[in-house]
C-alpha positions, 0 to 999 in steps of 0.5 A: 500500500502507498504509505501517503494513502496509509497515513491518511486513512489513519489520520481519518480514523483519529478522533478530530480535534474539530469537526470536519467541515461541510464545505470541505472540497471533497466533502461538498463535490459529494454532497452535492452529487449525492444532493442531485440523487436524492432530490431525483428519487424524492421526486420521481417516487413522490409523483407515481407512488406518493411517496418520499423514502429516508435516503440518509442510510444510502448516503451513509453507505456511499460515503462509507464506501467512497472512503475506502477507495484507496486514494489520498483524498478519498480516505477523508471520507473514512472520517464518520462525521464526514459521513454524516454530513453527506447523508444529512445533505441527501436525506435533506435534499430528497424530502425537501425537493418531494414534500417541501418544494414539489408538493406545494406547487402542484397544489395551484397546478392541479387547480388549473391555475399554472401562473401560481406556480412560481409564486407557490415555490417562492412561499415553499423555499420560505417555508423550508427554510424557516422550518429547518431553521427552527429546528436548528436552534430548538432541537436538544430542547425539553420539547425535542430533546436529542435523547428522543427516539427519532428511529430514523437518525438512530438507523443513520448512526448505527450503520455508520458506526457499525461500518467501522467497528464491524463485530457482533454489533455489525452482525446483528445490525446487517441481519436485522436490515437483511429481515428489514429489507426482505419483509419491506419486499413483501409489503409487510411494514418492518420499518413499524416493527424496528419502530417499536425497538426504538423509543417510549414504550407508551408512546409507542404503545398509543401508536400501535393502538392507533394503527390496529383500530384505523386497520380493522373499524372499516370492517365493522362498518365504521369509516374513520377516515371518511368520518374525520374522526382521527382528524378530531382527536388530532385537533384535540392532542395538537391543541394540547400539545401546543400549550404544554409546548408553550409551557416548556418555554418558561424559565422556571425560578432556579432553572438557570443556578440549577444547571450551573450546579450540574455542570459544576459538580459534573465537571468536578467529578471527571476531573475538570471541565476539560476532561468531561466527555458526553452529554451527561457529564457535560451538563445535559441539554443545550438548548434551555427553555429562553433559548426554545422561547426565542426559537419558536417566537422568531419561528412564527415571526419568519412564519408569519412573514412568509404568508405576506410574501405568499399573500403578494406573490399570490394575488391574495392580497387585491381578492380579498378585503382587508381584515380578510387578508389579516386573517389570512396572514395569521392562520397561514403563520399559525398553521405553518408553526403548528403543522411543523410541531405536531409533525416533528413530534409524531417523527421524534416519538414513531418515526412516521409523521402525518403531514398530509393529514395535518395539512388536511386540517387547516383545508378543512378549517379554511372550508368551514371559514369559506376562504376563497378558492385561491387563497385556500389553495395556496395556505394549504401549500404553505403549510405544506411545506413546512414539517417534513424538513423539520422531522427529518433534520431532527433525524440527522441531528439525532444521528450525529448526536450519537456519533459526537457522544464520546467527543471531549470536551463535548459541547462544543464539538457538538454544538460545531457538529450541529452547525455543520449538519445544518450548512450541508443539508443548506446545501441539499437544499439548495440543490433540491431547490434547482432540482425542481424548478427545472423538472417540475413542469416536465413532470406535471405535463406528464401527468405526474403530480403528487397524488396528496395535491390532487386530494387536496384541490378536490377537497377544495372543489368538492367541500364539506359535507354537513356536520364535519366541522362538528364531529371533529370537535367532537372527537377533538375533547378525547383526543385532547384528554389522551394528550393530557394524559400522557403529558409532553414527555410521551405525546399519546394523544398526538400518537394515537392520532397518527397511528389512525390517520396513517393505518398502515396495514399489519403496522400496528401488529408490527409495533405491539409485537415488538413491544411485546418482544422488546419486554420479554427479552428485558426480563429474559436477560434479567433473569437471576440477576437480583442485585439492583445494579447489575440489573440495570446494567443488563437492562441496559444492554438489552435496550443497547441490543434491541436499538440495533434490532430496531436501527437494521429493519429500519434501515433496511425498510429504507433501502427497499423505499429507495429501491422502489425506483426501478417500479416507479420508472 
């Protein structure tokens, strides 16, 4: 081997004494290339198939496979923190050129009102950068906290790691995506099961719940969907969970002394504050609640701008009168704030976030305030914009939380790292946005539209029948009480709801099933252990095994999404 090429692959295998950066020369030529992938797949699975795969374990595996090309400047890819800000980048780049860009301006398309398009994908790029912003400055916060499920950044983590460890831990993450990827083949939704590894078991369990009852009522003769009954309970626990999200933002009295206390003893205890290494002897969470308040209230103001931006590019301004357009500028901020934070929980807690449908709600609220056509159209594509970037920078984020955990000191290198994940996905952005504004007129005349967009312009065309508003209120009150229940810290009512609205078939036995396993093999490896430490020490590695179980189907329930492509072609 040339001892140049070796020499580098070992100085990419040392641990960095800063985090490598995304506009690194090589780093970015891949992000970019991996970018233009990603946005293609996203785009062409969402207009035939109506859906938008997690491409982050494939950029993950390139990056892993270009980094063992043995070429000097190639092993810079060896790096794991290179790696995952490539596959933030690509995951970034598919759901934002599917979900956040296309969607939204097929809406006006399939009105018929083609001259809206540019304005629409002007309020969308909007959306989706105020949307990822937001999460940048919020997430590892009480109300998304990076000790979160998020199941698909722990699958993004794991094959990364496992890519350099290899070992047992390899073994047992390849065999579960083998199970994962076969089981997807057969349209049995594995990615549900790794979900139900992964996670609070009470959320998760609400989610199951949710899943089963949305499957079988249709065979008892009661359409939920049709009823809007998931939609009530999902107004019902959003509501909720949008005022203990606000009643996280308060600074309660000794907060700040008591996380200084923390630290302090933390850092005595390791020795200094140099030597601490990880986030919980580094002082636990680092974003606090003045930071989260300050986040969320310069989200809704960016928000809130966008919907005027909307509103002028639009026409909406000169059709409607001028407490009208007030009104309209108001619910378009709130809808947009709100969608983001129901869907990003439901990701955080499940892994599935129901962004059709929560958009679906504010249609429905704009029908019952006899918002003009246009104007209703284009809120339900800037609402439409927001949330999927939202969840799925949560995930990457969650991914390379996991990667940096060992990083001394930790802080900053995480608080870098973050930084650096969110300018590549920036990046994946960018090109997402490129992506679409050249493609999507040659998709549309096609006849290839998203197929949420065209059940939203018939919702708009078609109405309401009586009484829905008033059932979904109805069924907002349990929904609500659900949401109460569980508190913020396990969002049951906004997991039953999803659980309802999405009624994946064979889902919700997936997620009770592994529930139920992850149970008995807790307290299989517990057995005869009666000293209170040891026992958590097993239980511990039991859930470090079951993580892996749940990251492999997960990821390989992803590579079956993206191999979908060759059928959508």
């Amino acid at each position: 081997m040339n001892p140049n090429t070796q020499a580098t692959a070992t100085a990419a295998d040392a641990p960095p004494r800063s985090h490598p950066r995304a506009f690194e020369p090589v780093t970015l030529v891949l992000t970019i290339v991996l970018s233009v992938l990603g946005a293609l797949i996203g785009i062409v699975l969402i207009t035939t198939l109506g859906v938008s795969p997690n491409t982050a374990v494939i950029g993950a595996l390139v990056a892993m496979l270009i980094g063992r090309i043995p070429i000097g400047v190639l092993a810079r890819m060896r790096s794991q923190h290179r790696q995952n800000l490539v596959q933030s980048a690509i995951s970034g780049s598919t759901f934002a050129a599917a979900n956040s860009l296309l969607t939204p301006i097929a809406v006006p398309f399939a009105l018929g009102r083609n001259d809206l398009v540019w304005p629409m994908l002007g309020g969308a790029v909007i959306g989706l950068a105020v949307d990822s912003w937001v999460l940048f400055r919020v997430f590892d916060s009480k109300l998304l906290p990076a000790t979160g499920s998020w199941p698909a950044g722990i699958a993004a983590a794991e094959t990364i790691k496992v890519g350099d460890t290899g070992g047992r831990k390899a073994v047992l993450l390849g065999v579960s995506a083998v199970v994962g990827f076969v089981g997807a083949l057969f349209k049995l939704p594995t990615s549900a099961a790794g979900v139900g590894f992964l996670g609070n078991i009470w959320a998760l369990a609400m989610f199951g719940i949710g899943l089963t009852i949305g499957q079988y009522a249709p065979d008892f003769g009661f359409d939920l969907g049709a009823r809007h009954v998931p939609h009530g309970l999902m107004i019902g626990a959003g509501l909720v969970a949008l005022v203990q999200a606000l009643l996280l933002m308060r600074t309660r009295k000794g907060g700040a002394a008591a996380a200084a206390g923390a630290k302090a003893a933390g850092a005595k205890a390791t020795g200094g504050a140099g030597a601490a290494a990880g986030p919980d002897a580094d002082g636990g969470r680092t974003v606090e609640a003045p930071q989260l308040r300050r986040g969320l209230l310069e989200g809704m103001a960016l928000f809130l701008c966008g919907a005027v931006v909307v509103a002028i590019g639009g026409g909406v301004v000169g059709g409607l009168s001028l407490p009208a357009l007030v009104g309209w500028v108001l619910l378009a901020g709130v809808a947009a704030i709100v969608h983001q934070l129901i869907v990003g929980l439901a990701a955080m807690h499940s892994g599935w976030f129901p962004a059709f449908a929560v958009t679906l709600i504010f249609l429905i609220i704009g029908l019952v305030l006899h918002i003009p056509t246009v104007p209703l159209a284009l809120l339900v594509g800037y609402t439409a914009s927001t949330g999927p970037a939202f969840a799925d920078l949560g995930y990457d984020f969650k991914a390379g939380w996991l990667l940096r955990r060992d990083a001394a000191p930790w802080r900053p290198f995480e608080l870098e790292g973050r930084r650096q994940q969110y300018l590549a996905q920036l990046v994946g952005f960018g090109v997402a946005l490129v992506v679409v504004a050249i493609a999507w007129k040659t998709f549309f005349s096609d006849g290839k539209v998203p197929p949420v967009a065209e059940v939203y312009v018939t919702t708009i065309k078609t109405g309401l029948e009586p009484g829905t508003m008033t059932t979904m209120l109805l069924w907002a009150i349990p929904g609500a009480l659900v949401q109460l229940l569980g508190g913020p810290s396990r969002q049951m009512g906004v997991l039953l709801a999803t659980g309802l609205l999405v009624a994946t078939p064979q889902a919700g036995w997936m997620v009770l099933g592994a529930l139920v396993v992850r149970q008995l093999y807790t307290r299989w490896r517990r057995r005869g252990v009666t000293d209170p430490a040891a026992r958590e020490e097993s239980d511990e590695q039991a859930e470090n095994d079951l993580s892996l179980v749940g990251a492999g189907l997960v990821a390989g329930s992803s590579l079956n999404d993206v191999g979908q492509l060759t059928k959508a072609l």
